[in-house]
Each structure stands twice: as structure tokens, then as C-alpha cells.
PARO-496955 format. One record per residue (C-alpha): residue in three letters; x, y, z. Coordinates in pm, whole numbers, plus 32768, in hexadecimal, padded with zeros to 4 digits. Last residue first. Layout:
- ALA,X,Y,Z
...
// end
This chain:
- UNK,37A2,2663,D4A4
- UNK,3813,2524,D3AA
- UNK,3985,256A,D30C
- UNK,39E4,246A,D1DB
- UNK,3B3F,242E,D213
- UNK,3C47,2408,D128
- UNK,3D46,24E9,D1BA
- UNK,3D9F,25D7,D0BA
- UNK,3C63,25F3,D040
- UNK,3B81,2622,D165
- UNK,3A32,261C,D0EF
- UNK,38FB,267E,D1AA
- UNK,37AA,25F0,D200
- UNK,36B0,26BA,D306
- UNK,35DD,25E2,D39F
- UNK,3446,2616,D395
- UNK,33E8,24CA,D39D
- UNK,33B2,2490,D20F
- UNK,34E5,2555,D200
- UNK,35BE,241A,D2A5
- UNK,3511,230D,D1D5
- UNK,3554,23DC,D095
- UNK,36A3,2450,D0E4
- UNK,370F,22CB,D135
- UNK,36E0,2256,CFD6
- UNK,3669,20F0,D018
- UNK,371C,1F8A,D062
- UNK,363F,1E7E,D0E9
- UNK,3753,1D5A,D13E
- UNK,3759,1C14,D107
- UNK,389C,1BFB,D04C
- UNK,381B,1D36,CF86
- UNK,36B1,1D80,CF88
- UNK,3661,1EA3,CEA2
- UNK,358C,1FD9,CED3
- UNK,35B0,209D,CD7A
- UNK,3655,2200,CCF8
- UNK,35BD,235E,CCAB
- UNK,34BB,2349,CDB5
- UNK,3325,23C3,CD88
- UNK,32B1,23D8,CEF7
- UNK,3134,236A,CEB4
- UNK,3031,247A,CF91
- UNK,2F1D,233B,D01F
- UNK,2F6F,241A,D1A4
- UNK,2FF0,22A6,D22C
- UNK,30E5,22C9,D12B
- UNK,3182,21DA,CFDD
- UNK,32C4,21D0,CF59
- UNK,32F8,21FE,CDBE
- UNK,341E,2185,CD20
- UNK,33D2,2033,CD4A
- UNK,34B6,1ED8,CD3F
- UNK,343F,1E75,CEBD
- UNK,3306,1F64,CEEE
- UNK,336D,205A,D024
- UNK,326D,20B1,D0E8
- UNK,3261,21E9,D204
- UNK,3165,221F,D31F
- UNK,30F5,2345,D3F5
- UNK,30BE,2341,D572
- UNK,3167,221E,D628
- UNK,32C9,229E,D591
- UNK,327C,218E,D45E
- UNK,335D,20F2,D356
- UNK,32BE,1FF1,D27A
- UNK,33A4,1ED8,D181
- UNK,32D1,1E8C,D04A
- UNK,32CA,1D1A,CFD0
- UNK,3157,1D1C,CF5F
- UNK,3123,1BAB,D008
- UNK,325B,1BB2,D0DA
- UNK,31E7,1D0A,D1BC
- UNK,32FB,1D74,D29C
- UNK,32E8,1E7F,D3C0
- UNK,33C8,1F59,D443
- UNK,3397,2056,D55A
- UNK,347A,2181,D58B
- UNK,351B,221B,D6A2
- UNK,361C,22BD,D58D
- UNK,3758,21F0,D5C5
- UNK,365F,20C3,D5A7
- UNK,35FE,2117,D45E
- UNK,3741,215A,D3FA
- UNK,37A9,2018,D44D
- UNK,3687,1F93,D3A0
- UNK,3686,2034,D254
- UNK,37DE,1FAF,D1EC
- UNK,382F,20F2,D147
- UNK,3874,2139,CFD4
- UNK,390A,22A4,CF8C
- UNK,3893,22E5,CE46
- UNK,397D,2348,CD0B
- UNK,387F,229C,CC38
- UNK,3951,215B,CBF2
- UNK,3970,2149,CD7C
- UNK,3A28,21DB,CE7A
- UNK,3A5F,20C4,CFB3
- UNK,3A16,20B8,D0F7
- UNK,3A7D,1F68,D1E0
- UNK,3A16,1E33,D233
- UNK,3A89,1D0C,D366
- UNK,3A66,1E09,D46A
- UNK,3A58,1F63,D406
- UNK,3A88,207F,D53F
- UNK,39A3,21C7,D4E5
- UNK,3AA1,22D9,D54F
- UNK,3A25,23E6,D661
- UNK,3A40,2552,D5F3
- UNK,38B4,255D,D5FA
- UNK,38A0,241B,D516
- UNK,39D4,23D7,D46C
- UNK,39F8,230B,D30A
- UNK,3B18,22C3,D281
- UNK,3BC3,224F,D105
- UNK,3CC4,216A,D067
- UNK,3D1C,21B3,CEFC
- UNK,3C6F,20F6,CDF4
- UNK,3D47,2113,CCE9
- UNK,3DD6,1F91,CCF3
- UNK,3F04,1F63,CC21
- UNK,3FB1,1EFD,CD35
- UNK,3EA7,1DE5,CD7D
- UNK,3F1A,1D2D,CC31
- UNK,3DD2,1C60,CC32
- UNK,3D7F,1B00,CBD5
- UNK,3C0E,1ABB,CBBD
- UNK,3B62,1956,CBF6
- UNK,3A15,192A,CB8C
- UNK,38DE,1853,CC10
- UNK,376D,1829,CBA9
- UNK,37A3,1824,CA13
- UNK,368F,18D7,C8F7
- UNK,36F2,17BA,C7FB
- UNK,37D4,17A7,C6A9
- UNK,38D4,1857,C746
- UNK,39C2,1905,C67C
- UNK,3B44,188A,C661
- UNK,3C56,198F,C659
- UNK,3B6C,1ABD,C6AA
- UNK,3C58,1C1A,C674
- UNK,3CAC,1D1A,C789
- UNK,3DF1,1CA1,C7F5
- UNK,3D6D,1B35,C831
- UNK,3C2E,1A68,C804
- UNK,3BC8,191B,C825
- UNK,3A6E,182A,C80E
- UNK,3A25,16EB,C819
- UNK,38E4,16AF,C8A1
- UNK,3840,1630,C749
- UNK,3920,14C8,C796
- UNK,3A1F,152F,C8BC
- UNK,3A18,155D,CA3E
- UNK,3B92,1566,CAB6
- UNK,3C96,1478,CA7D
- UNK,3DE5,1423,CB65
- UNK,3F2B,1487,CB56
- UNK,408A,147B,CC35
- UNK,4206,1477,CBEC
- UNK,41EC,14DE,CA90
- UNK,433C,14C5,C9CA
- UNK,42D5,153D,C86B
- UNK,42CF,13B7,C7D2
- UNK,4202,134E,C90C
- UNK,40E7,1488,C8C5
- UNK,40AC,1402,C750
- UNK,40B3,1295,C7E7
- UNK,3FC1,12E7,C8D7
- UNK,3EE6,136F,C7DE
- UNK,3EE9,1239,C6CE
- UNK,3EA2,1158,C7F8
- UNK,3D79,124C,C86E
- UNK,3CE6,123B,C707
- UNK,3CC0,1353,C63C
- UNK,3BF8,1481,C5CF
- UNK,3CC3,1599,C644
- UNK,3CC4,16E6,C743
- UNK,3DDA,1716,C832
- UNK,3E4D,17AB,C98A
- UNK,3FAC,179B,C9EE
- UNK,401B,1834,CB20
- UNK,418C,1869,CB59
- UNK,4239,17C1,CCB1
- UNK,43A1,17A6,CBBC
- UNK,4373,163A,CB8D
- UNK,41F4,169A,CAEC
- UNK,40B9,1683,CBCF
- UNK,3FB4,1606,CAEA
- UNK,3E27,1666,CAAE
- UNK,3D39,15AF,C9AA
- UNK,3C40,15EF,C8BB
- UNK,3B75,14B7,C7F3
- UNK,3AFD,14B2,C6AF
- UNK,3AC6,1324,C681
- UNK,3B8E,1209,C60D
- UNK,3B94,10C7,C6E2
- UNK,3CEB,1023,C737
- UNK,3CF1,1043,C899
- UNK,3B67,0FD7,C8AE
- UNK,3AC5,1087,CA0C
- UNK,39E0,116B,C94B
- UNK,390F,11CA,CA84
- UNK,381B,1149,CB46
- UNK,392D,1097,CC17
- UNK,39EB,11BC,CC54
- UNK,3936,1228,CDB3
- UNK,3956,10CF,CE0C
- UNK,3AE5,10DD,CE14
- UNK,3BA7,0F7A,CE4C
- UNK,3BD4,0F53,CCD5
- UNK,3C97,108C,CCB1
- UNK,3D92,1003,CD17
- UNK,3DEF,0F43,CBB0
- UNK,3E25,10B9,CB15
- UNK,3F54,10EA,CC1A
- UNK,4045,1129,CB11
- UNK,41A2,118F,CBB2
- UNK,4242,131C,CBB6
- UNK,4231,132C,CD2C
- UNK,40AE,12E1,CCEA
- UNK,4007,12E9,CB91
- UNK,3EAC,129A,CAFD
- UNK,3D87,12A9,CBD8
- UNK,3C3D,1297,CB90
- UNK,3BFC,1382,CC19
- UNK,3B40,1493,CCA5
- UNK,3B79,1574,CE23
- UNK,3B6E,16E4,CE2E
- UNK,3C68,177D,CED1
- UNK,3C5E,1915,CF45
- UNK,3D1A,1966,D0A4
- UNK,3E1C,185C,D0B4
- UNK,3F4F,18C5,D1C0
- UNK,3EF8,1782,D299
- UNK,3F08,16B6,D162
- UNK,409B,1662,D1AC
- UNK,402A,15E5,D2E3
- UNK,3F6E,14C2,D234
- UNK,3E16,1421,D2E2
- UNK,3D9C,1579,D2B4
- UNK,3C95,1663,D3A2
- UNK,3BAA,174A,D394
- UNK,3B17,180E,D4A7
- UNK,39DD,18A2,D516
- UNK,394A,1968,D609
- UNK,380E,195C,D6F2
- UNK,37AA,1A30,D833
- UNK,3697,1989,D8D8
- UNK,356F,1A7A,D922
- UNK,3462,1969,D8C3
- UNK,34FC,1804,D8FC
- UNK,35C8,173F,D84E
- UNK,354E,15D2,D7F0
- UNK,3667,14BD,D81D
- UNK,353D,13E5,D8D4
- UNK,3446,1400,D7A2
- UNK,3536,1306,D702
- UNK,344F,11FA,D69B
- UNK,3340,1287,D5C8
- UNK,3460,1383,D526
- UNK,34F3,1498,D5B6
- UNK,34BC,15CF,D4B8
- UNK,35DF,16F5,D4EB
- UNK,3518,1814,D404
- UNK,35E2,1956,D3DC
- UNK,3597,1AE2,D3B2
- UNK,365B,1BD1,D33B
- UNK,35B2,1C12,D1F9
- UNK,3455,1B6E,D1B7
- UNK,3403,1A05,D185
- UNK,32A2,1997,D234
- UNK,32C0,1867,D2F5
- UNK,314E,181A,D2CD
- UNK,301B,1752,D3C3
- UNK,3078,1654,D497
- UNK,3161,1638,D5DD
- UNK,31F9,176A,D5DC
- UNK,32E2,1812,D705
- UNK,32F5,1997,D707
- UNK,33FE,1A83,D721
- UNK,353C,19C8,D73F
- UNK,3656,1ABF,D710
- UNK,3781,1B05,D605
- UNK,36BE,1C38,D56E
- UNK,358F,1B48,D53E
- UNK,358A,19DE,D587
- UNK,3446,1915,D565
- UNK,3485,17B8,D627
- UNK,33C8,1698,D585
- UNK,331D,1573,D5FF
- UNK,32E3,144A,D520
- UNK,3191,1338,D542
- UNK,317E,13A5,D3EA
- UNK,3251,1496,D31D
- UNK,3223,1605,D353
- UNK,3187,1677,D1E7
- UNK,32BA,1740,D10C
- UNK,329F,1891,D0D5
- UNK,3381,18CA,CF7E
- UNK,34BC,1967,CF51
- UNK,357E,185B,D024
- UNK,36B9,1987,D01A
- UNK,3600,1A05,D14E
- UNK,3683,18DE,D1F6
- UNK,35ED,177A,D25C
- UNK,36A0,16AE,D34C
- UNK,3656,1553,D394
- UNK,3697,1442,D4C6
- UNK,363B,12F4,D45C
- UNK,35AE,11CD,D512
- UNK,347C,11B2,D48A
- UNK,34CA,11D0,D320
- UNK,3427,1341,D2B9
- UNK,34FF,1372,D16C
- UNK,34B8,14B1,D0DA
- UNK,3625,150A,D0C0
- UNK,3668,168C,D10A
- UNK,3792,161E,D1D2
- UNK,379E,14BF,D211
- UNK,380E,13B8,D332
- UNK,384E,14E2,D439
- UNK,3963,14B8,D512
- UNK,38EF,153A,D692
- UNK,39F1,1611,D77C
- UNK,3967,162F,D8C5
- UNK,39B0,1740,D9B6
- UNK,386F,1804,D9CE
- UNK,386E,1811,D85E
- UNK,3965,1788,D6F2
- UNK,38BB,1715,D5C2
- UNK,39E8,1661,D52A
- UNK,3A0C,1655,D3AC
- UNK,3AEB,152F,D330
- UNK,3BEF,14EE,D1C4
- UNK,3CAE,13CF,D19E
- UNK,3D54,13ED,D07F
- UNK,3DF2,134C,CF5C
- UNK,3F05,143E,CE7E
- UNK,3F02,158C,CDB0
- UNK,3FA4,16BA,CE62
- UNK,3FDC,1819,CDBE
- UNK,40A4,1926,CE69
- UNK,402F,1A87,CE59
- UNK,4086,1B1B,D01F
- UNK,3F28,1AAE,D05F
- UNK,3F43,195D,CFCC
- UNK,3E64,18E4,CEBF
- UNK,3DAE,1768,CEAE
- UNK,3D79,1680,CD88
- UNK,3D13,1557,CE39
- UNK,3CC5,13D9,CE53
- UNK,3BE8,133E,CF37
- UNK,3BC2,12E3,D0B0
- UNK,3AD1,125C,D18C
- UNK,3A05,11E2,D053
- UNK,3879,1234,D04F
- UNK,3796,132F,D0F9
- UNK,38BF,1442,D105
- UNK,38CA,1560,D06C
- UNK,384D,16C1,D027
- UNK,38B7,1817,D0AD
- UNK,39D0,1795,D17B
- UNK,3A96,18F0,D1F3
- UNK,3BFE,1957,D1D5
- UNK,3B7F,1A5C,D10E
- UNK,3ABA,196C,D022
- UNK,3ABE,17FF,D00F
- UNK,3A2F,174C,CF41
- UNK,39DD,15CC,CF43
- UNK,3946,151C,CDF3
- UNK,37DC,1500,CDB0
- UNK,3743,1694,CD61
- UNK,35C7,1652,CD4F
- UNK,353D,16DC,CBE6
- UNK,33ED,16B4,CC99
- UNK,3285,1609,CC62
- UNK,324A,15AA,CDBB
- UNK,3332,1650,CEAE
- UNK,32CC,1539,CFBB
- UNK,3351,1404,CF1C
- UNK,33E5,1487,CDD7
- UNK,32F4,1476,CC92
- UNK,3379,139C,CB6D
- UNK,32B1,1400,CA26
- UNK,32DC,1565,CA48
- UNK,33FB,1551,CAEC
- UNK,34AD,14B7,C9C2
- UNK,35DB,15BD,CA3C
- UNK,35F1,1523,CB9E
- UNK,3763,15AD,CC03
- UNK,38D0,1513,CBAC
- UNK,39E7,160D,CC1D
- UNK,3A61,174F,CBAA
- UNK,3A5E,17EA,CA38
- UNK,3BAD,18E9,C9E4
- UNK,3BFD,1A3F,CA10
- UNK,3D42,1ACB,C9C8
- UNK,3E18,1C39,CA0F
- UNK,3CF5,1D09,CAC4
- UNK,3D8E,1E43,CB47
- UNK,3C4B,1F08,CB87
- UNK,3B5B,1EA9,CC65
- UNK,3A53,1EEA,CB1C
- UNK,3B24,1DFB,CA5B
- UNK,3A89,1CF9,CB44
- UNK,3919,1D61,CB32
- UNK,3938,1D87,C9BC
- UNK,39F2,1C14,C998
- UNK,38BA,1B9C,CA76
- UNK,37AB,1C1D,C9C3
- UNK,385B,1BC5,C862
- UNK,383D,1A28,C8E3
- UNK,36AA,1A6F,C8CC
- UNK,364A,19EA,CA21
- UNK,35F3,18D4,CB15
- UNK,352E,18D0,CC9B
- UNK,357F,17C2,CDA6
- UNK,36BE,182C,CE19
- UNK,3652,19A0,CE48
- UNK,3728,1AC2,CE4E
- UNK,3644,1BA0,CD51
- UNK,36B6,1A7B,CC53
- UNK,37E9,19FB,CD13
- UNK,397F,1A80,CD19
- UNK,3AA1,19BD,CD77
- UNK,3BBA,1AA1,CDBE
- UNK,3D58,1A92,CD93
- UNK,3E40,1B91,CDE9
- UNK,3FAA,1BE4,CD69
- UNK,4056,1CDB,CE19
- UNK,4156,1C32,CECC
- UNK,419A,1B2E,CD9A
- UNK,411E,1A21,CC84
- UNK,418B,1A43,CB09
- UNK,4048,1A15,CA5A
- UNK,4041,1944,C949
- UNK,3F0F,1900,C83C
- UNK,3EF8,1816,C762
- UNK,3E08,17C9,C62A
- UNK,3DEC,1698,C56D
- UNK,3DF6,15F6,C418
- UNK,3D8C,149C,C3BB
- UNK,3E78,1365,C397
- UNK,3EE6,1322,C51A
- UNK,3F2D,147D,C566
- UNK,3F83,1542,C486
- UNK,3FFC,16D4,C4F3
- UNK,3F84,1820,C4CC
- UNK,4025,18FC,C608
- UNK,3FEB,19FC,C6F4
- UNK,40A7,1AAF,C7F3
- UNK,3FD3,1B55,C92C
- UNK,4038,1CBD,C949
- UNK,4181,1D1B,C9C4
- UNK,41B8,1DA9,CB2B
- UNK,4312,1D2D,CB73
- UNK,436A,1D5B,C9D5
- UNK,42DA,1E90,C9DE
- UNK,43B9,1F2F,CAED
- UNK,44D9,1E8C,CA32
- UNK,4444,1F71,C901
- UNK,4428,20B2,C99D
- UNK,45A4,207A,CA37
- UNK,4617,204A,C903
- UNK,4532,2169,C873
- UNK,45DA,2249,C96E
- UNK,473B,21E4,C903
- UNK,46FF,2229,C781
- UNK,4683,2385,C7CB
- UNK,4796,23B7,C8BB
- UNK,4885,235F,C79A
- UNK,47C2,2426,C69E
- UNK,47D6,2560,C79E
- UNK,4954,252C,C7A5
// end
């Protein structure tokens, strides 16, 4: 009897598995070289990210940065390189970044455009679904800037491109502080409101805060100070309204199971790329299998010799991501394919029930701090990370930014806290260091501190509550 209920509870153990199994992989030829695959069985549960060198488009990194930052999450099943960005960029500055490894494909983030446009009106995408499906297929993809009942489509999102009749939105994921083009106008938008208008001088990137630039003839769609602004993203395809994380690349390979390599022609964005079907190269690419799987594989061959691979397995849809010394993937712990670049862009594949980081609260007097778009979380140090700013304001506080040193300040109008982005140690008013056991970070554009430090600093109590989650500020 006890072996039979042995047996029965490992059944069940192992059909649990099997719904939240960890990405397969596989050796395989393709064309006459080797290659790596890697498939991921897509469901509720299953979350995709696209994460940026200290969430910048415009910076690069060691390819082992990112996999730590990912694993750190916790259930990380693949990572693979993104889209195309300016890797020569010493040699090929980007208008306005200068000499910067400039993300050049769209991304989206959150539901959110963090880079795109300045080019093609639509392109072709990888994108996630919030409830774990995987989509690849041509898009139109458009951020509206949204105030005082207008709703504007911007031409390019963090795309130095000051045309006079374009409408441009830089976000804190610019990572740089870009000169006001000429003859432009630009709104600065902090907290979701106009604060100032600029007509020279710097857009200075810092978190939460938003440039909308009207170009030399467009000065007339201009917000004004104290507008509330807000924006939304929208797809030419209902079935993209669920997308939350895409990133667009190309070419593209396979569409309803049929080669579209010939379309790629119409595409500008590809046109400084390896367009030849037939040419050999190390290349990665992403498919959508007949039963909605994601494939994602490393190889050195030609797109031809690819498609084929995925036709003869029943692909309905795949298209190529960055490749030559970008090419990089990694599954279940081990690197498949190793970069042979620091890369801009990478796109992580998460179980999200295998998540540990539990929910958590923050009250303020008995009263709970309300998150908008971010939200606590416990970090690798067992640290209760805030989004500094909601506290902040919770607490009566003032917060200020400073882009050059990239420290976030907290002030009650008599003493002064600074928190140094990726430091352990905040600075006071008083010149006494506070010495923390964890690091400010910026997640999606967000200053995220241990909240006991800030709230001590001002003479708040800081409490625990286990059961319930909440960190307890008196």
C-alpha cells in the first residue's frame, strides 16, 4: 500500500513537472555545421523580459552581466541576444548619443515603447503575451502622447531624429542627456505632468521623467506646463493587443508555415544587414512551433538552410535575430552559444511560478502606500526594495534627481538624504555616510532603495509583519 501511494505521488510529481518543465534542449545540424536549440513550451505562467545595460538602450555589456541579473529574478529558463544595435560605435557615432552602443530595432517593454520608430511604420516581431503565448508576425506598432484631450503619434521614441515635422519622445531608458534639437520645443514630463517647457539647453534623463520634443514645425501640438500626460500603445493586429515584451528584428523567415524571405526587401531597417538567402553566417533565430512552442536557436548557417530546418519540424512562424559575435544563448543554467561581444539587448524567458519573490507592503501610519505602475520587491539580500518615490511622497518628502552623479535625494526641508544608483552607501546633509547592506537600483525607471534606511534616516520607526508582508512605517 505505501509503495502504491509512493508510486501515485510521484505520478502526480512528475505531470506537475511536465506543465512546468524547464526549457528542452537539443544538438542538432543545420545546414552542414552543428547548432544549438532551445524549446520552451509556452503557457499561463510563462513571462518574457527584455533587459538593457543599467536599462539603457544606448549603453552595452559583458553577456555574463545580463544572465546574472536574470538568474537573480529567479526562474530564468532561456536567454537569448535581441535586436540589431550600433556595436562599431566607436567608429560610427549615433546622431545625438555620439559614440554609443544605440539599441536600433523597436522594444517594447511593459506594454510600453522604449525605443522605435524613425524608420518603417511597421516591422517584424517577436512579442510575449501576458497570459505566455508567443507571437512572431509584421507589425504596426505606435506610441500616443495623450493631454488635454488630444491624442498625438509620435514618429520615434528615443530616436535622435529632429526632422521638422516630427513629434519625439525620449524616455528614461535614452540613458544619456541628449541636446534639445534646433528650432524644436520640448515638453519635460515628470510624474505624468508637464513641468517645464525647453527650448535649448539639455533634456537630462533621470527616472520618471519624459521629454515630448515638437519639432521646428509643430510647436502648435506643444502641451503646456501642468498638463496631465499618459501614454498608450497601440497594434495594427488585435491579436497583439495582449503583447507586453516584443522586440522587433528580421529578416524574416516563416509566416503560416510559408517562406516570406523575399519580403524582406521592403524593410530599411534590414538593409544594412546580411540580406543574401543563401549566405552562411552564425546567425540566432526565434520560431513559433505548430503546437504555439518557442524555439530559439544558435548556428552558423544561411537563412535558406534555417528555414528549411524549422519547415521540416512544422514551424508556422520564424524570423532571425541579431547574429555574427552577437549570438549568444543560454538555457537551464548552461551558455549554448557565447557571445563574442558585450551585446545592448537580451531577451529572458521566465517560468514566473518558479518565482520566490513573494509579494510585499508597505504602510505608513496604518495607511497603505498605493503602487502605480511598480511595486516592492525582496531582493538578493533579503531587503525590502521600495520605489523610493511613492514612499517619499507617503512621508511629506521632497525628491530630487541629479543625472550627472545619478543619485536620487530625499529631503523633509531640514536634513537631506542621497542615494548613489548601484551604491551601498547613501549620503546626509550631516557628511555621517549610512553604510547599507544592499544597492540603489533603477528598475523599469524606477529608483528602488531599502525602505528602512530612508524611513530611519527621518526618524520612522520600521517594522516587519511576517505574516502579512508588510513593511510597517510609524
Amino acid at each position: 500500500m505505501k509503495r502504491s501511494l509512493v508510486l501515485m505521488v510521484c505520478a502526480v510529481l512528475l505531470c506537475q513537472a511536465a506543465v512546468f518543465a524547464a526549457a528542452e534542449t537539443d544538438s542538432v545540424r543545420i545546414g552542414s555545421a552543428g547548432a544549438s536549440t532551445v524549446t520552451v513550451a509556452m503557457h499561463d505562467g510563462v513571462t518574457a523580459d527584455i533587459l538593457l545595460p543599467q536599462g539603457s538602450i544606448s549603453r552595452d555589456q559583458a553577456a555574463s552581466a545580463f544572465l546574472e541579473a536574470a538568474e537573480e529574478r529567479g526562474g530564468l529558463l532561456a536567454a537569448v541576444n535581441g535586436g540589431f544595435f550600433n556595436a562599431y560605435y566607436e567608429r560610427s557615432p549615433e546622431e545625438g548619443y555620439g559614440k554609443a552602443a544605440r539599441c536600433q530595432v523597436n522594444l517594447i517593454r511593459e506594454g510600453r515603447v522604449i525605443n522605435g520608430g524613425a524608420g518603417d511604420q511597421s516591422a517584424v516581431y517577436l512579442g510575449f503575451t501576458a497570459d505566455g503565448r508567443a507571437l512572431i508576425d509584421e507589425v504596426g506598432v505606435t506610441l500616443y502622447v495623450e493631454f488635454a484631450g488630444r491624442k498625438l503619434p509620435t514618429w520615434g521614441v528615443n530616436y535622435y531624429y529632429p526632422e521638422p515635422n516630427s513629434l519625439l519622445l525620449f524616455t528614461p531608458e535614452a540613458g544619456a542627456d541628449l541636446p534639445v534639437p534646433a528650432n524644436a520645443k520640448a515638453a519635460k514630463i515628470v510624474d505624468g505632468r508637464v513641468t517645464e517647457i525647453l527650448d535649448s539647453g539639455k533634456m537630462v534623463c533621470a527616472p520618471d521623467t519624459y521629454y515630448f520634443v515638437c519639432c521646428k514645425n509643430l510647436h502648435d501640438r506643444l502641451p503646456s506646463v501642468g498638463d496631465a500626460v499618459t501614454f498608450s500603445t497601440e497594434f495594427d493586429k488585435s491579436e497583439w493587443n495582449g503583447v507586453t515584451t516584443a522586440v522587433s528584428c528580421g529578416p524574416w523567415l516563416l509566416h503560416d508555415g510559408r517562406s516570406v524571405f523575399a519580403e524582406n526587401a521592403k524593410y530599411s531597417y534590414l538593409q544594412d544587414q546580411n540580406m543574401s538567402e543563401t549566405a552562411v553566417a552564425g546567425r540566432t533565430f526565434a520560431a513559433i512551433l505548430a503546437d504555439g512552442s518557442l524555439m530559439l536557436g544558435a548556428c552558423t548557417a544561411s537563412p535558406k538552410q534555417i528555414t528549411e530546418y524549422l519547415t521540416s519540424l512544422g514551424a508556422r512562424d520564424a524570423m532571425l535575430l541579431d547574429g555574427g559575435a552577437s549570438s549568444m544563448l543560454w538555457a537551464n543554467g548552461r551558455t549554448l552559444r557565447s557571445a563574442g561581444r558585450k551585446l545592448n539587448n537580451v531577451i529572458c524567458i521566465y517560468e514566473s511560478s518558479s518565482s520566490s519573490t513573494p509579494p510585499v507592503g508597505v504602510t505608513v501610519d496604518g495607511r497603505p502606500v498605493r503602487w502605480t505602475d511598480a511595486a516592492p520587491f525582496i531582493d538578493a539580500n533579503s531587503r525590502t526594495m521600495v520605489p523610493l518615490r511613492a514612499v517619499a511622497d507617503a512621508l511629506g518628502l521632497v525628491v530630487g534627481w541629479d543625472g550627472e552623479k545619478r543619485e536620487a535625494s530625499f529631503s523633509d526641508g531640514e536634513k537631506t538624504v542621497w542615494f548613489p544608483i548601484d551604491s551601498s552607501t547613501a549620503r546626509t546633509s550631516s557628511g555621517a555616510p549610512i553604510a547599507m547592506d544592499t544597492a540603489a537600483v533603477i528598475v523599469s525607471d524606477r529608483t528602488y532603495a531599502p525602505v528602512r534606511y530612508l524611513a530611519e534616516f527621518f526618524g520612522h520607526r520600521v517594522d516587519w509583519d511576517a505574516a502579512a508582508k508588510t513593511v510597517l512605517i510609524r
